[in-house]
C-alpha positions in Angstrom: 108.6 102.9 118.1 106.4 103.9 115.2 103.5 105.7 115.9 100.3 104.9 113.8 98.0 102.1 116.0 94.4 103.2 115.9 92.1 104.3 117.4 94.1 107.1 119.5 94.8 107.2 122.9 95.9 109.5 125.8 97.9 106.9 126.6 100.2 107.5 124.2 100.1 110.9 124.2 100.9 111.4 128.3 103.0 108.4 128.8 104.8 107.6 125.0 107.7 105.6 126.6 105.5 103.6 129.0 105.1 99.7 128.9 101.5 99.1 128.8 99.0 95.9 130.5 95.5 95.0 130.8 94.3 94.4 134.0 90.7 93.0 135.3 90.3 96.5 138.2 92.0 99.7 137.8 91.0 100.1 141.4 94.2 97.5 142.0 95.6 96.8 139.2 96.8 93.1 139.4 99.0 91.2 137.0 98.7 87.8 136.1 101.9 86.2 135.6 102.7 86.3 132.1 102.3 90.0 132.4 104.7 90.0 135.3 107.2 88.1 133.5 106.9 90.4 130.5 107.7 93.3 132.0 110.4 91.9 134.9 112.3 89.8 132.6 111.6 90.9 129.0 111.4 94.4 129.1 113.5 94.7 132.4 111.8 97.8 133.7 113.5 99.0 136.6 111.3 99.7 140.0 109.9 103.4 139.8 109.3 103.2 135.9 105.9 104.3 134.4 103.5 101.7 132.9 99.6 102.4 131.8 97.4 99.9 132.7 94.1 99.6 130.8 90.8 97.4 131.6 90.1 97.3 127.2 87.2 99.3 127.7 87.9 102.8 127.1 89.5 103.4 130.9 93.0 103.7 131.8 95.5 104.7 135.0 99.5 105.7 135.5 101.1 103.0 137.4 104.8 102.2 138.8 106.6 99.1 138.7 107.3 98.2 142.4 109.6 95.0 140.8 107.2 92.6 141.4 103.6 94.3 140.2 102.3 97.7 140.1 101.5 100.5 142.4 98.6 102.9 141.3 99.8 106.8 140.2 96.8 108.9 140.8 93.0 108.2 139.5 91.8 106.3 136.6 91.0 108.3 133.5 88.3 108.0 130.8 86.5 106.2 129.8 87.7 107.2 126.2 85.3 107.1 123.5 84.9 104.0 121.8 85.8 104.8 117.9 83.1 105.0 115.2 81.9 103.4 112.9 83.0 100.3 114.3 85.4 98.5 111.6 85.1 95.0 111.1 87.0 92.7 109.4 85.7 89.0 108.7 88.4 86.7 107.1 88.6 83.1 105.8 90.8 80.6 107.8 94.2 80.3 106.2 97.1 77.5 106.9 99.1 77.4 109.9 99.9 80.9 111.5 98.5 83.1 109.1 95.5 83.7 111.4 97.7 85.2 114.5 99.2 87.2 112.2 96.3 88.7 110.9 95.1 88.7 114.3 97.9 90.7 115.4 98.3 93.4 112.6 94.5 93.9 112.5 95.0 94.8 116.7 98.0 97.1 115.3 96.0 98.5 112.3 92.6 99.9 115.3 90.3 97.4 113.7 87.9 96.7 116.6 86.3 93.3 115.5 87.7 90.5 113.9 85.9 87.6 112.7 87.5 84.1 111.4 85.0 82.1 109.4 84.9 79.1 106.7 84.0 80.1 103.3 82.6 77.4 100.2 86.4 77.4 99.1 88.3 77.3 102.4 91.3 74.8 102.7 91.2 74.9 106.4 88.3 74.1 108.3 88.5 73.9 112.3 87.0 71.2 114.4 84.8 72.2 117.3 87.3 71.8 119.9 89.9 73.1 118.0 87.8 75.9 116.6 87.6 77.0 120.6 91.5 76.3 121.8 91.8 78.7 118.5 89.8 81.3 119.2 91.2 81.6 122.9 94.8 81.7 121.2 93.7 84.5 118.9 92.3 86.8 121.8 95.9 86.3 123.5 97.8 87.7 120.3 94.9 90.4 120.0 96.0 91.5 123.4 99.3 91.2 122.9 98.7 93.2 120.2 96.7 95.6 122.2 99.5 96.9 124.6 102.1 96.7 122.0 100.6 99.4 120.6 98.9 100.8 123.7 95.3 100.4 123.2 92.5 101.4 125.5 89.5 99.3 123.7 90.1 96.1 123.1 89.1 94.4 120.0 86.5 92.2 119.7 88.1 88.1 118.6 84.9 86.3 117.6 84.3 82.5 117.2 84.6 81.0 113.8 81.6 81.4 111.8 80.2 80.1 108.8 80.2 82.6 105.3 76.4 82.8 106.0 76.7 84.9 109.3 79.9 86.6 108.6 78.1 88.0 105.4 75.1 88.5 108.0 77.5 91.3 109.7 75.7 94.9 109.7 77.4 96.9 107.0 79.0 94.4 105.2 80.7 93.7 101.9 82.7 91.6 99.8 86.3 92.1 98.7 86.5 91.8 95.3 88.6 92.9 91.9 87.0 95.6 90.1 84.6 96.3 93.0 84.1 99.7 94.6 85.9 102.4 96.3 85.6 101.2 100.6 84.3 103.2 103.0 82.6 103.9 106.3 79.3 103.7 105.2 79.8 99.7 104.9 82.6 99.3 107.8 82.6 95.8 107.6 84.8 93.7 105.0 84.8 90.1 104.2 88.0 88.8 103.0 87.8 85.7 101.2 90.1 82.6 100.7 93.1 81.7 98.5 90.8 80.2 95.7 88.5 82.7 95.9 85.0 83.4 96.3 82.1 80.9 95.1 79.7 81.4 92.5 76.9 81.4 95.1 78.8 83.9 97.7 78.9 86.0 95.0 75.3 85.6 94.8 74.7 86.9 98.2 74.1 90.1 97.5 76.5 92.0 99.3 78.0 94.6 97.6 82.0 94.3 96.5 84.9 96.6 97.1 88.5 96.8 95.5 91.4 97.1 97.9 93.9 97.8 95.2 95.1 96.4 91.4 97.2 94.0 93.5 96.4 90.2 93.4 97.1 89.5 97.2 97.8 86.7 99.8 94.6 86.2 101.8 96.5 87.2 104.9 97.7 90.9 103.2 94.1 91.6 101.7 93.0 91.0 105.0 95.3 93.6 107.1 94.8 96.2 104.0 91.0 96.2 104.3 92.0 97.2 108.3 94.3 99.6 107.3 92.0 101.3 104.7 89.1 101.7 107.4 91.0 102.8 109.6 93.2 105.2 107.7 89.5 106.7 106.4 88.0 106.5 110.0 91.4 108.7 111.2 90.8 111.5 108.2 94.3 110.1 107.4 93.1 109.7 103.9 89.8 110.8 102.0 
């Protein structure tokens, strides 16, 4: 498995080759069922085999698989630092399942919030009740995402928002062409739409930052604003 999911973890440093849940108590870790059924039937773990059990808030324990659930291995550790700065990433609604996948690399990439919202030049645009199904689905794949990559925290999956309180964020900034190098000092990027930002977002007066010369997909500018926060967050790069 590739190593690289931010923000590091004991958990993958003590126990690489362990599956990995969330549960609601470490003091007896329960699974619901789709967590049973992923590790019974889709990874097949044998009773006795490790698996690290996290409550997404910094805390984790060593667990067994008895077959049917999991039997606690010694006290819960932690809780691990949360990372800082906080990285956030706010981006506009795109077609069909665009959104889970940015959901899901942003989980991969360590960015701790994520924040749909509609900008003026949005294409998609979610009805209430669909706005909260959506939102519920996107947690899911974040936490999927989460003990893929055997996360301790959590990200935050906010409700869609209009451009207005996305670009309200603490920190935050536009990504642009020809704007400014990113970095921590402004963790929080707005991604835009397809078609671009607005005259009057521009307006706003956030600040803008370049992600690359590339012209990207909506969905890839996204997940590279992630990566680049994280990657500076991690010392990876400078």
């Amino acid at each position: 498995m590739t190593r690289g999911c931010s923000p590091r973890s004991a958990v993958r440093s003590s126990n690489a080759s362990s599956a990995h849940v969330f549960v609601d108590d470490l003091a007896a870790p329960a699974l619901d069922e789709g967590d049973r059924h992923h590790l019974g039937r889709a990874l097949r773990l044998r009773p006795g085999e490790p698996v690290t059990a996290s409550d997404g808030a910094g805390r984790w324990r060593s667990c067994v698989w008895s077959g049917d659930g999991l039997e606690a291995v010694g006290a819960a550790a932690g809780p691990e630092p949360a990372p800082r700065p906080t990285v956030t990433v706010a981006f506009a609604l795109t077609k069909g399942e665009r959104p889970e996948w940015v959901v899901q690399k942003l989980t991969e990439a360590g960015v701790d919030r994520i924040v749909p919202f509609v900008a003026a030049r949005s294409v998609v645009r979610w009805e209430p009740d669909k706005a909260a199904r959506n939102a519920e689905r996107l947690r899911a794949v974040a936490r999927a995402a989460a003990m893929q990559c055997r996360r301790v925290w959590l990200p935050s999956v906010e409700e869609v928002v209009p451009f207005s309180a996305a670009a309200a964020l603490p920190g935050a900034v536009l990504a642009e062409a020809g704007g400014e190098r990113p970095g921590l000092g402004r963790p929080t990027v707005l991604v835009g739409p397809e078609g671009g930002w607005s005259d009057e977002e521009r307006a706003c007066g956030l600040p803008s930052v370049s992600l690359g010369p590339a012209i990207y997909r909506a969905e890839t500018a996204a997940v590279a604003a992630g990566v680049l926060l994280t990657a500076l967050r991690e010392g990876l790069v400078t």
